[in-house]
C-alpha positions as CSV (number, residue, x, y, z in Angstrom):
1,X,48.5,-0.5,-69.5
2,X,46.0,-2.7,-68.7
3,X,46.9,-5.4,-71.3
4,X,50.7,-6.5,-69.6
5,X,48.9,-7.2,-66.5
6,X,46.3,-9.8,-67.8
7,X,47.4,-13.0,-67.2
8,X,48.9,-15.5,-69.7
9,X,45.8,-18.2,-69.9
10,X,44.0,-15.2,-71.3
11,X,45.7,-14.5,-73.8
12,X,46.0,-17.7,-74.8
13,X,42.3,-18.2,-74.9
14,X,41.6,-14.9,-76.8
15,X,44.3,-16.3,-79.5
16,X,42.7,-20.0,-79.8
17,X,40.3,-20.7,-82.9
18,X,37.1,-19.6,-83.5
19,X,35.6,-23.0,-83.8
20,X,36.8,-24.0,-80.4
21,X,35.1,-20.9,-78.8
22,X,31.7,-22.3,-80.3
23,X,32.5,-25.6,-78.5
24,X,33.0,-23.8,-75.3
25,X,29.4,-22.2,-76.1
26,X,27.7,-25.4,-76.9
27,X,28.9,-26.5,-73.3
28,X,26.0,-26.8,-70.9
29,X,25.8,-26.4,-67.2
30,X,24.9,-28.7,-64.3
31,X,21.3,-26.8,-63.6
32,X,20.4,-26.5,-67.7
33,X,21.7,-30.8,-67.9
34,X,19.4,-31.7,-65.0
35,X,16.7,-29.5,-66.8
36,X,17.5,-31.6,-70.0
37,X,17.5,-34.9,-68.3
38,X,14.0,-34.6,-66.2
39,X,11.7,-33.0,-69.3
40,X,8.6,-32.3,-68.6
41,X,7.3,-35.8,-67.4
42,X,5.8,-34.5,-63.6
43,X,4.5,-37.9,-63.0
44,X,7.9,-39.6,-63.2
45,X,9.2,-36.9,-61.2
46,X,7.0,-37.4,-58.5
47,X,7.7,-40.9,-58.2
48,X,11.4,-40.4,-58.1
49,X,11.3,-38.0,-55.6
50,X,8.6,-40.9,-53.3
51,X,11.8,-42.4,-52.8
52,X,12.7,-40.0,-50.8
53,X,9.8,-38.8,-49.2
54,X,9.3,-42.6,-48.1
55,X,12.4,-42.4,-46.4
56,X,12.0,-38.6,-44.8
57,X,9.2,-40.2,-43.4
58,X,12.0,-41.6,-40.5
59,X,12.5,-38.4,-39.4
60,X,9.4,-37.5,-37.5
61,X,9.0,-41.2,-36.5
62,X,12.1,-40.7,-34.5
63,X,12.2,-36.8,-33.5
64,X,8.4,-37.8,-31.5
65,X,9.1,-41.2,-30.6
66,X,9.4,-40.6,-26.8
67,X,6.3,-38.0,-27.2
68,X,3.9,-40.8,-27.4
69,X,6.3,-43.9,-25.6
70,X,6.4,-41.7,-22.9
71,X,3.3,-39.6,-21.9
72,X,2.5,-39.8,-18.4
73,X,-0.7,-40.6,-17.5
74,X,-1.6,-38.8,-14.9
75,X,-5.6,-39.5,-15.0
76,X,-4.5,-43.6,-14.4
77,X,-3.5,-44.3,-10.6
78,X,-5.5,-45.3,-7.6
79,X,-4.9,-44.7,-4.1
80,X,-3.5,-47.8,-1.9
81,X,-2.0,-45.1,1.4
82,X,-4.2,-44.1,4.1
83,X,-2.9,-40.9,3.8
84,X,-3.6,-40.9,-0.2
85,X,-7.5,-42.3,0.6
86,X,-7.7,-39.2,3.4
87,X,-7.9,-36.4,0.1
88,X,-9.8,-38.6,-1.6
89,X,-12.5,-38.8,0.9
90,X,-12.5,-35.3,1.5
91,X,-12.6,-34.5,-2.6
92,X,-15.5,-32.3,-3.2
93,X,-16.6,-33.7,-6.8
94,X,-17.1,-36.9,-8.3
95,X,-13.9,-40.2,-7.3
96,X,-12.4,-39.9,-10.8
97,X,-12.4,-36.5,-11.0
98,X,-9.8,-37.0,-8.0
99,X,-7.1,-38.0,-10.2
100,X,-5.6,-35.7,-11.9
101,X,-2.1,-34.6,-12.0
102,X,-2.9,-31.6,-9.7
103,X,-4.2,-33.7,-6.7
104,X,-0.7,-35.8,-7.3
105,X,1.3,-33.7,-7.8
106,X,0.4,-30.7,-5.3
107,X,0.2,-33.5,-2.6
108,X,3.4,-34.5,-3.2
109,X,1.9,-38.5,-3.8
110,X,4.3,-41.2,-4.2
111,X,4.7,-44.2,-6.9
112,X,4.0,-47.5,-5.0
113,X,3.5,-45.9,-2.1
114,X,0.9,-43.5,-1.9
115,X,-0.8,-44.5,-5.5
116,X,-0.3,-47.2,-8.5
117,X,-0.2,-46.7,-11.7
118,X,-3.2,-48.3,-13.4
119,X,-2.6,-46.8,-17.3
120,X,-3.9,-49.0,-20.0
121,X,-0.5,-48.8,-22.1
122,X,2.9,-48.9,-20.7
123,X,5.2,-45.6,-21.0
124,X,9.0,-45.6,-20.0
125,X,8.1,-42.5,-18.1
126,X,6.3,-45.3,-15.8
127,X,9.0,-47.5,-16.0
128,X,11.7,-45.2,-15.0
129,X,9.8,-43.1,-12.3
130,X,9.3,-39.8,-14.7
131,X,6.1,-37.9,-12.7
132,X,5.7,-34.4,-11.2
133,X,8.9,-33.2,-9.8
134,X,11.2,-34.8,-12.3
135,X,8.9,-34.3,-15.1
136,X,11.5,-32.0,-16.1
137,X,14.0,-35.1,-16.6
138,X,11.0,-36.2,-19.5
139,X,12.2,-32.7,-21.7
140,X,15.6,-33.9,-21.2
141,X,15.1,-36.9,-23.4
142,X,13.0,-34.9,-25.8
143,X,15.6,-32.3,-25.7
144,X,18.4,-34.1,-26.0
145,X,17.9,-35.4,-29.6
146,X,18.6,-31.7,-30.9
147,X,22.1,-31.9,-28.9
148,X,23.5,-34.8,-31.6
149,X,20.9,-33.2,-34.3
150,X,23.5,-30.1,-33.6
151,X,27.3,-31.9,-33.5
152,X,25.7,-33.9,-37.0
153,X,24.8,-29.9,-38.5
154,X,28.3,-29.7,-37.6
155,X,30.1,-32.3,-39.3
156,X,28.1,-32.9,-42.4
157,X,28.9,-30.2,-44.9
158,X,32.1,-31.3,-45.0
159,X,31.1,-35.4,-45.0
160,X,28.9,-34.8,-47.9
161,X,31.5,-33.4,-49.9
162,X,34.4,-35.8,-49.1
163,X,32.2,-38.9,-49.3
164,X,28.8,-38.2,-51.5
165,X,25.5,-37.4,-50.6
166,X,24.1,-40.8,-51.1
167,X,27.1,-42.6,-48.5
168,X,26.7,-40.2,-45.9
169,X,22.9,-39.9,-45.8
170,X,22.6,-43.6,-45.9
171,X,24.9,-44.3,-43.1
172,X,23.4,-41.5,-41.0
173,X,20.2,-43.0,-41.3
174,X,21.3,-46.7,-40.8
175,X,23.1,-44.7,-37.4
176,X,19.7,-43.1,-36.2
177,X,18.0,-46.9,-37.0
178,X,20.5,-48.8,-34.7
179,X,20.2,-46.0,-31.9
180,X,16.5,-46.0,-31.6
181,X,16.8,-50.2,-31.9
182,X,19.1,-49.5,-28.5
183,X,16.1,-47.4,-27.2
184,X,13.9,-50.2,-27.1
185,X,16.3,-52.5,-24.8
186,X,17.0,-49.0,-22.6
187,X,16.5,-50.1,-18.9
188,X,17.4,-46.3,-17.4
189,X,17.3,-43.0,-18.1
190,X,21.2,-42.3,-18.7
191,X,21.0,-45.5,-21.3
192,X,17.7,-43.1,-23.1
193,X,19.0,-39.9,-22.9
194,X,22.9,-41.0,-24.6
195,X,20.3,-43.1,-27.5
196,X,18.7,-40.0,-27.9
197,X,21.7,-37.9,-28.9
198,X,23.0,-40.4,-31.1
199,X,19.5,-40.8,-32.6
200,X,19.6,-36.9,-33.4
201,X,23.0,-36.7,-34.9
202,X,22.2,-39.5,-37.2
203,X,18.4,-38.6,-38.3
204,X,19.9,-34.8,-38.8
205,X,23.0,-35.9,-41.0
206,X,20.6,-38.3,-42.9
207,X,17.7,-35.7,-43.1
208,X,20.8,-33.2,-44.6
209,X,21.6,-35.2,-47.0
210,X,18.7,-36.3,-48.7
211,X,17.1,-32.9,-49.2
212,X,20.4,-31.8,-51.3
213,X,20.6,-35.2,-52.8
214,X,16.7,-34.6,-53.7
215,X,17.2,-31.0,-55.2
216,X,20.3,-31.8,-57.1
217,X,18.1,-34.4,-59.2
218,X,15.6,-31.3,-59.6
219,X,15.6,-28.9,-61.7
220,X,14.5,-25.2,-60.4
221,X,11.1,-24.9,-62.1
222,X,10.2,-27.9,-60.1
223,X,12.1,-27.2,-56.6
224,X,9.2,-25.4,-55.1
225,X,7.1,-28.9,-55.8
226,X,10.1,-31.0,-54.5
227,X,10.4,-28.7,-51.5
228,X,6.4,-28.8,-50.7
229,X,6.7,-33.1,-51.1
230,X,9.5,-33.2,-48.8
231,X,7.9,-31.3,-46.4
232,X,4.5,-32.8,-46.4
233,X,6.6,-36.3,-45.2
234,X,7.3,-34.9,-41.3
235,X,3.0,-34.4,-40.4
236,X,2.7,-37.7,-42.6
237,X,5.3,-39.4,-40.3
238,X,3.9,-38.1,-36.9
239,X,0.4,-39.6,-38.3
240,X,2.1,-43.6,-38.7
241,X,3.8,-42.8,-35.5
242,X,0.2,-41.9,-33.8
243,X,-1.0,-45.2,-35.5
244,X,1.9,-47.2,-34.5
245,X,1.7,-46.0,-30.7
246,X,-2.3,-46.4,-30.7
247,X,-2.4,-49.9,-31.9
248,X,0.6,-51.2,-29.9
249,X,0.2,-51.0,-26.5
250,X,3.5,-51.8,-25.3
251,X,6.2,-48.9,-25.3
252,X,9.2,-51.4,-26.5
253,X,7.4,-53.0,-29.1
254,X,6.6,-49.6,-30.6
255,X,9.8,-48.4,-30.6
256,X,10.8,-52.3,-32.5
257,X,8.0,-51.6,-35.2
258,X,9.7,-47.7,-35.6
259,X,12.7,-49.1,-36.2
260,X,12.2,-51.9,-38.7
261,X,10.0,-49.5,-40.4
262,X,12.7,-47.1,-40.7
263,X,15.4,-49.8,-41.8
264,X,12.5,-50.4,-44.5
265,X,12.5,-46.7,-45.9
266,X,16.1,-46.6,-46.0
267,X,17.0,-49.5,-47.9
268,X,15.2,-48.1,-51.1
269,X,17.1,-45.6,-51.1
270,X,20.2,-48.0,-52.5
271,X,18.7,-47.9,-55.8
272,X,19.2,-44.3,-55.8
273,X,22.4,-43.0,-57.9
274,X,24.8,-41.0,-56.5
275,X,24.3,-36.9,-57.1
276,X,26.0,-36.1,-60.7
277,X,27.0,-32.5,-58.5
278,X,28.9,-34.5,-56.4
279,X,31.3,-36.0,-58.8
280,X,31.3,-32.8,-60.9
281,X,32.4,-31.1,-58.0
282,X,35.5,-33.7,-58.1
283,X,36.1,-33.5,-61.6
284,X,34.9,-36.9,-62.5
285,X,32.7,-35.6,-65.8
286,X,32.3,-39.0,-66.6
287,X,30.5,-40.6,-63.9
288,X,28.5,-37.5,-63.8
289,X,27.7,-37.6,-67.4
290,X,26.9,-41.0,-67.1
291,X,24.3,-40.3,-64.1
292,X,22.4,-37.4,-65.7
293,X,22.0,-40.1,-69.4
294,X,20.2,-42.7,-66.4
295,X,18.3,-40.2,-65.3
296,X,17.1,-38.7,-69.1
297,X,16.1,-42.9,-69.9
298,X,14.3,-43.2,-66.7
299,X,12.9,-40.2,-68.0
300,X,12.0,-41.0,-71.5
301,X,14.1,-38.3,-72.8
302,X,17.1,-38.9,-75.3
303,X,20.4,-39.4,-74.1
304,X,22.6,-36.0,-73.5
305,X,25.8,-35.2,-75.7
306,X,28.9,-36.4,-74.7
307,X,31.5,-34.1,-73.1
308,X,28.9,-31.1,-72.8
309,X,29.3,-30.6,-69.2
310,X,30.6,-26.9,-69.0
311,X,33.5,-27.1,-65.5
312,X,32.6,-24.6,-63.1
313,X,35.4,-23.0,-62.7
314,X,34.2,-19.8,-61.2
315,X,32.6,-21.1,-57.7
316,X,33.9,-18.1,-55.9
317,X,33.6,-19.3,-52.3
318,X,34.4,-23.2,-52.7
319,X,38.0,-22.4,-52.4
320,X,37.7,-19.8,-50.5
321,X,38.7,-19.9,-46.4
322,X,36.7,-19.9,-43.6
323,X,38.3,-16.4,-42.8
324,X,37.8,-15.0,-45.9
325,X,34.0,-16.0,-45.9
326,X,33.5,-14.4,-42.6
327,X,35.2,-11.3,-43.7
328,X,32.6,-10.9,-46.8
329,X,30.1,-10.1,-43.9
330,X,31.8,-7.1,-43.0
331,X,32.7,-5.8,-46.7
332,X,28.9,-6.3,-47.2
333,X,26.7,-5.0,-44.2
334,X,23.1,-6.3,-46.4
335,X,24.3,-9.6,-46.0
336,X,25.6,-9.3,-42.5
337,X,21.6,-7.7,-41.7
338,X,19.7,-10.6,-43.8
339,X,21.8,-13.5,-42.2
340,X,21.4,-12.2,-38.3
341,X,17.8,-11.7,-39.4
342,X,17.3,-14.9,-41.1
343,X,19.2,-16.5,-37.6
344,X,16.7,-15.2,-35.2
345,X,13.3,-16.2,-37.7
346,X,15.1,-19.7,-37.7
347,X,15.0,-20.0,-33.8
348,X,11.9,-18.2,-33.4
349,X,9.8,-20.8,-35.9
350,X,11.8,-23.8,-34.4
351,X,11.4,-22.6,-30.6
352,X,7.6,-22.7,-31.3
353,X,7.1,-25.7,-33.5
354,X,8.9,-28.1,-31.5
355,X,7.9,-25.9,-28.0
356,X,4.1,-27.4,-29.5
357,X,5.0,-30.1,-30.8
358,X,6.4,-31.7,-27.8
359,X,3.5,-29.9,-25.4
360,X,0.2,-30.9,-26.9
361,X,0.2,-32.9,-23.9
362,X,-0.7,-30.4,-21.9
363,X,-3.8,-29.2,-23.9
364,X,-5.8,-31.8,-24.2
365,X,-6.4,-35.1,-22.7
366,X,-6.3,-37.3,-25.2
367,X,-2.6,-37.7,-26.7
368,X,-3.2,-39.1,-29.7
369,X,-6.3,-36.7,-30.7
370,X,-4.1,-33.2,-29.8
371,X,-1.0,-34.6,-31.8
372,X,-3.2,-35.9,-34.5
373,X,-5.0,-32.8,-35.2
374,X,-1.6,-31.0,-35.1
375,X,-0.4,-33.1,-37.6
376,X,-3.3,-32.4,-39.8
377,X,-2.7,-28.5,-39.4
378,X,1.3,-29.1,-40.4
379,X,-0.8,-31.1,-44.2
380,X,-2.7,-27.9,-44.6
381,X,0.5,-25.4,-44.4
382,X,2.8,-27.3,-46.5
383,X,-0.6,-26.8,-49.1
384,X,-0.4,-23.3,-48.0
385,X,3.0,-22.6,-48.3
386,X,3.3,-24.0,-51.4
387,X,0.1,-22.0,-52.8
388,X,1.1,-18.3,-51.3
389,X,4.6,-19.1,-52.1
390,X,3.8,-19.3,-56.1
391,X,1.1,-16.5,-55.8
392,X,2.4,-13.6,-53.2
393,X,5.9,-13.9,-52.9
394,X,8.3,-15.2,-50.4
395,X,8.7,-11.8,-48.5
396,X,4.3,-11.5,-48.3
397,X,4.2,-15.1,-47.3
398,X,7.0,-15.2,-44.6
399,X,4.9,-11.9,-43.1
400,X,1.7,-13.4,-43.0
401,X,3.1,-16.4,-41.2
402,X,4.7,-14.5,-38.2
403,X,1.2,-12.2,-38.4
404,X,-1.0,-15.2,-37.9
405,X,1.3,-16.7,-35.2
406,X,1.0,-13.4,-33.1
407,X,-2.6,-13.4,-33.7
408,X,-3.2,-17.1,-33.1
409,X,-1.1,-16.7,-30.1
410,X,-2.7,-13.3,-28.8
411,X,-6.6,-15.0,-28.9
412,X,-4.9,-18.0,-27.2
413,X,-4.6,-16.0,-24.4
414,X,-8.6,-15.6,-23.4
415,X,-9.6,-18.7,-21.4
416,X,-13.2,-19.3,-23.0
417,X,-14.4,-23.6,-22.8
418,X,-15.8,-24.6,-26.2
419,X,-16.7,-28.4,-24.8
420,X,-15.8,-30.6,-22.1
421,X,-12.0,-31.9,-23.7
422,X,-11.4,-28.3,-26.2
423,X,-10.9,-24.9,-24.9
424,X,-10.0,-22.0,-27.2
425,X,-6.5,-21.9,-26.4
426,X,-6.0,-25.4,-27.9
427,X,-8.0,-24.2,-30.9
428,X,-6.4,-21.4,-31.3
429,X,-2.7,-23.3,-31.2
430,X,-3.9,-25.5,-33.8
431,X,-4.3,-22.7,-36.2
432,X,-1.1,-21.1,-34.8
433,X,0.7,-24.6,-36.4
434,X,-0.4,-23.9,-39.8
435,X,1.0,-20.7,-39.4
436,X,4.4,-22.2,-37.6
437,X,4.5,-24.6,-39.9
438,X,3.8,-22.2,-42.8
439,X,6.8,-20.1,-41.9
440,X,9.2,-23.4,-41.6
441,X,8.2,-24.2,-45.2
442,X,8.8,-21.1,-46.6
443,X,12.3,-19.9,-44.4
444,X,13.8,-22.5,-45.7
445,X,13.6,-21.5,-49.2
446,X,13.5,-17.8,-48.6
447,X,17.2,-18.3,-46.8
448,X,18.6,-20.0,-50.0
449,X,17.7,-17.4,-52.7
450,X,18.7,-14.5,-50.4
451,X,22.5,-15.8,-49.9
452,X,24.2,-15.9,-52.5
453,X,26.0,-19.4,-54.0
454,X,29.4,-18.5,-52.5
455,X,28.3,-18.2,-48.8
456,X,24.9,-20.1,-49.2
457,X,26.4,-23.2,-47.3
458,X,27.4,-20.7,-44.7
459,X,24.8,-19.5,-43.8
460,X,22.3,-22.2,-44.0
461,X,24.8,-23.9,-41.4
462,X,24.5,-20.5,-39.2
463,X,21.0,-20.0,-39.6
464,X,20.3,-24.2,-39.0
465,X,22.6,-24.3,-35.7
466,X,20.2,-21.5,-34.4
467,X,17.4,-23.3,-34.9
468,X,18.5,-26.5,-33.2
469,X,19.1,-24.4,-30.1
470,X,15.3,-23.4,-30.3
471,X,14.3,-27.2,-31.2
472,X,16.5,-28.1,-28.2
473,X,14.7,-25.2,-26.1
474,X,11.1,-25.7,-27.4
475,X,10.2,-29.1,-25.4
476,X,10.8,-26.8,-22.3
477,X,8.1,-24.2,-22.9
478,X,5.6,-26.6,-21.3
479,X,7.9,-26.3,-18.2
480,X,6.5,-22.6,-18.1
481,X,3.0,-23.3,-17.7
482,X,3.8,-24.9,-14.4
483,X,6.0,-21.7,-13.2
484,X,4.1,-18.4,-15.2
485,X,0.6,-17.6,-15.8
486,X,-0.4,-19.3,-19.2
487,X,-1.3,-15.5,-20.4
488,X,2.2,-14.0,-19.8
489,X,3.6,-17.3,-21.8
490,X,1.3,-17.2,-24.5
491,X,1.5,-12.8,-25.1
492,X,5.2,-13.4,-25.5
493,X,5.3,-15.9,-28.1
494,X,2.5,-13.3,-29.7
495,X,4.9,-10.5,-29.7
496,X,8.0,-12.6,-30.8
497,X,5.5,-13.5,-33.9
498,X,4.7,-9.8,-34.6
499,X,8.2,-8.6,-34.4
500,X,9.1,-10.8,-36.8
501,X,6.4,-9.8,-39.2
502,X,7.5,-6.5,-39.1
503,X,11.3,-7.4,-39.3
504,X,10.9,-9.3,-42.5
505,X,9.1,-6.0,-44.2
506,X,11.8,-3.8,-42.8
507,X,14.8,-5.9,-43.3
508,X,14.5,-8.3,-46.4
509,X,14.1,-8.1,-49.7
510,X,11.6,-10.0,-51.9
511,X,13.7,-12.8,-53.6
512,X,10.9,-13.4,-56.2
513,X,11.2,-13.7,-59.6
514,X,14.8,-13.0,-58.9
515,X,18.0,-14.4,-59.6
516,X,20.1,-16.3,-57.3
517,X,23.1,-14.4,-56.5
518,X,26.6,-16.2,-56.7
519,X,28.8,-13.5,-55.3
520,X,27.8,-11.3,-52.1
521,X,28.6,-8.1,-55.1
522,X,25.4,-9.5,-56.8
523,X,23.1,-9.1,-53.5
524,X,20.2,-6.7,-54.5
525,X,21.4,-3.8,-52.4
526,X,25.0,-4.6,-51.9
527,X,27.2,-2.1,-51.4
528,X,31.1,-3.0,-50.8
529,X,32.9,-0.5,-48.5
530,X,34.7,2.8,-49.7
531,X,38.4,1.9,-48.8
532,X,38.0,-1.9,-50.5
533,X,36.4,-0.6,-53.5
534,X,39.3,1.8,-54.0
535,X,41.8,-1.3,-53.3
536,X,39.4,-3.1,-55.8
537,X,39.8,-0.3,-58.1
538,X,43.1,-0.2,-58.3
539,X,44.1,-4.4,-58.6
540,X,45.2,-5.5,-62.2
C-alpha cells in the first residue's frame, strides 16, 4: 500500500544504475570538505583565524570607548564660591580629602560656580556638564550602544544570507568606524547618544558576521580553539583601549586614534574570501568549490575533487516559515524548556558583565587600574573556559560558572579594607569576572549544540536579543549603589548566580561528546505530542 504513495523522484532514483549510486557516496559534505581543506596544519590555522581576531579587536574598542573618554573625575575640582570654601573650612580631615564626589554631590555644588574642574585629562562628561544629578544621562550613552547593537541582531540573519558574510560584516564595521569618527566632532549629548546607536548596530552586525564567517572556515575538531581565540580579542581590546586613553590625554584625539585603528583592522579583512557556505547555500558549487581548493593551497594540502560537493537538500528549517518554526516549540516542550532557559542565562551573564564592566568606576579610584585588572580576569576565563570546556563538559562548566558568581558575589557583600585604594568587594568582583566571563564563553557554545540545525538560527537570535536587553540594562546597576544598600545589590546578583547553577543541572542536558541535532525529533529527550504523532503516523 505503501509503495503507490511514494513519490515519483524515488522511484526514479531506486531504478538509476548502480555506478551512479557510488558517485552519490563518493560525494562529500560541506563540514568533511572544510575538514579536508584545513589538515592538520594548527599553525596556519591560527594565523588565518589572526585575521579575524585583529579585527574583533574593534569591538571592545568601541563598546568601552565612552567608559574611559568619559569618567568623571570627581577627586579634580577646587572651590572658587564662598559658600563652597564655607564646607571646606569646616571639613574635619585633611583639604584633599574634601573633594570627593560626596561633598559635591550631597551639597548640591555647581560647575563654574561653586567649583572648577581641575582634572588632568579632558572627559566629554566635563564638556557636556555630566556630574551628580545627571550622572544618570552618562549610562544613557553607555546604554544606548546596546539599542542599535539590538535593531542590527535584528536585521542581520537575513543580510548575511542575501548578501555574504564577508559584504555585510565589512560594511557593518566600516558603519561602526564612521560613527565613532562622528563621535569625536560630537559637541552635545543628543549628537553622542544618536553616534552611539549607530556605533552599536554596526559593531554588532560586523561582530555577527565575522564569528560565522570565522567558524565556517573551521572545521569542528578545531571550533572550540577558534571559539577560545575569538573570545580572548574583547579583554585584549579593552587593554589597547586602556593604553590608548592613558597615553592620550585628550578625549577627541582618543576617540581619532580608535577609529583609525579600527579602519586598520578592517581593511585586512579584504583579503579574506567569501564563506564557501554561503555560495553553497545559493547553489553556486563552483565558486564554493573553488574557495575550499584556496583554502587546501594556503594549507599545503592537495587540491579537492571536482564536483564532490554533496547539495544539502535536506536543511529542514531553511525553507521552513517563521510560523512553522514557532510551532516546533509547542510539538516539542524540551526545546521550548532549554530555549526559555538558555534566554534568561543569556541576560543574566550579559546583565552582570556589562553591569561591571561599565561600573568599575565606582570601585576603585584609579580607572585605568580597576578596568585593567578586569581585563586581565576576562584573559584568564577564556583560558578557563576553554580548559573545563575540553575536560568536564559543557553542562559541569556552565554550573561552576553561575556557582562561583553567587559565591564571588555573596563574600562581596562583607565590607572588610584590604589597603588604602582595594577593599574586598573589588577583589572579590574581579574573581566574579572570571566567572562572568567564564559563563559568556561557554553559553555561547553550549546554546549551539543544544538547538538543533533547523531552529539553531532561531534561537541564537532569541537567546542574543535577551542578552542585549541585559547589556543595555547592566551600565545601570551602578545607579543602584547610589539608591539601595550595596549589600541588598550585591546578595541579589548572588542568588540570580545560584539559581542559575541549579537550573542548568535541572533543566539541560550535557551536549558533550554528542551530536548536533538537525531536527527538533533528534533532541536528546524529545518527545512529539500524542495527537501529531498519530497525524505523523498516518501521512504517506
Amino acid at each position: 500500500m505503501k509503495e503507490r504513495f511514494q513519490p515519483l523522484s524515488e522511484k526514479e532514483e531506486a531504478a538509476e544504475p548502480e555506478e551512479n549510486d557510488n558517485q552519490l557516496h563518493d560525494r562529500l559534505s560541506m563540514e568533511e570538505l572544510v575538514d579536508k581543506a584545513v589538515g592538520t596544519s594548527k599553525g596556519r590555522y591560527v594565523g588565518f583565524v589572526s585575521l579575524f581576531m585583529l579585527s574583533n579587536l574593534t569591538a571592545s574598542l568601541m563598546c568601552y570607548l565612552p567608559v574611559l573618554t568619559g569618567y568623571i573625575p570627581y577627586t579634580e575640582w577646587q572651590c572658587v564660591s564662598e559658600r563652597c570654601y564655607a564646607l571646606l573650612e569646616n571639613h574635619a580631615g585633611e583639604n584633599h580629602t574634601f573633594y570627593t564626589r560626596d561633598a559635591m554631590c550631597s551639597n548640591d555644588l555647581e560647575a563654574d560656580i561653586d567649583f572648577i574642574w581641575t582634572p588632568k585629562r579632558s572627559s566629554f562628561a566635563v564638556d557636556f556638564g555630566i556630574y551628580c544629578g545627571t550622572e544618570s544621562q552618562k549610562s544613557n550613552i553607555d546604554s544606548f550602544y546596546f539599542i542599535g547593537a539590538f535593531v542590527g541582531l535584528l536585521g542581520s540573519s537575513s543580510l548575511f544570507d542575501m548578501f555574504g558574510r564577508k559584504k555585510v560584516t565589512l560594511g557593518g564595521g566600516l558603519f561602526a568606524v564612521a560613527a565613532t569618527i562622528g563621535m569625536a566632532f560630537a559637541t552635545n549629548l543628543q549628537t553622542m547618544l544618536g553616534l552611539r546607536v549607530m556605533q552599536g548596530l554596526g559593531v554588532l552586525v560586523a561582530m555577527t558576521g565575522r564569528y560565522v564567517w570565522c567558524m565556517e572556515f573551521t572545521p569542528l575538531r578545531l571550533r572550540n580553539v577558534a571559539n577560545t581565540l575569538i573570545q580572548i580579542t574583547w579583554p585584549l581590546g579593552t587593554g589597547v583601549l586602556i593604553l590608548v586613553c592613558y597615553m592620550v590625554t585628550n578625549w577627541r584625539f582618543s576617540v581619532g586614534i580608535v577609529s583609525f585603528i579600527s579602519f586598520l583592522f578592517y581593511l585586512q579583512l579584504l583579503v579574506c574570501p567569501e564563506s564557501p557556505r554561503f555560495f553553497a547555500f545559493r547553489n553556486k558549487e563552483e565558486e564554493a568549490m573553488e574557495i575550499l581548493n584556496k583554502l587546501a593551497r594556503f594549507y599545503n594540502n592537495p587540491a579537492l575533487p571536482e564536483n564532490c560537493l554533496e547539495r544539502e537538500v535536506d536543511q529542514v528549517g531553511k525553507s521552513d516559515g517563521f510560523l512553522k518554526q514557532m510551532k516546533a516549540f509547542i510539538l516539542y516542550p524540551v526545546m521550548l524548556r532549554r530555549t526559555v532557559f538558555l534566554m534568561i542565562c543569556w541576560f543574566t551573564v550579559s546583565l552582570f558583565y556589562y553591569g561591571l564592566s561599565f561600573g568599575w568606576h565606582k570601585m576603585g579610584s584609579n580607572i585605568f587600574a580597576s578596568q585593567g585588572f578586569g581585563s586581565l580576569s576576562e584573559v584568564v576565563a577564556c583560558t578557563l573556559s576553554f580548559t573545563l570546556v575540553g575536560t568536564a563538559g559543557r553542562k559541569k562548566t556552565q554550573m561552576v560558572a553561575f556557582l562561583g558568581i553567587g559565591i564571588c558575589f555573596g563574600i562581596a557583600m562583607i565590607d572588610v579594607p584590604l589597603s588604602s585604594t582595594w577593599q574586598l568587594q573589588q577583589v572579590a568582583c574581579l574573581f566574579a569576572i572570571v566567572f562572568i566571563a567564564t559563563e559568556f564563553v561557554t553559553v555561547y557554545l553550549y546554546t549551539a549544540e543544544l538547538s538543533p540545525t533547523s531552529h539553531r538560527g532561531m534561537i541564537m537570535s532569541l537567546c542574543s536579543g535577551t542578552a542585549r536587553i541585559g547589556s543595555f540594562m547592566g551600565p545601570y546597576l551602578s545607579l543602584l549603589y547610589d539608591v539601595l544598600d550595596r549589600r541588598i545589590v550585591l546578595g541579589m546578583f548572588g542568588g540570580m548566580g545560584l539559581l542559575a547553577a541549579v537550573g542548568t543541572f535541572f533543566l539541560l542536558e550535557d551536549s558533550t561528546g554528542m551530536a548536533v541535532a538537525e531536527t527538533p525529533a533528534g533532541l536528546q529527550g524529545a518527545k512529539r505530542l500524542e495527537e501529531e504523532e498519530s497525524v505523523q503516523d498516518d501521512s504517506p
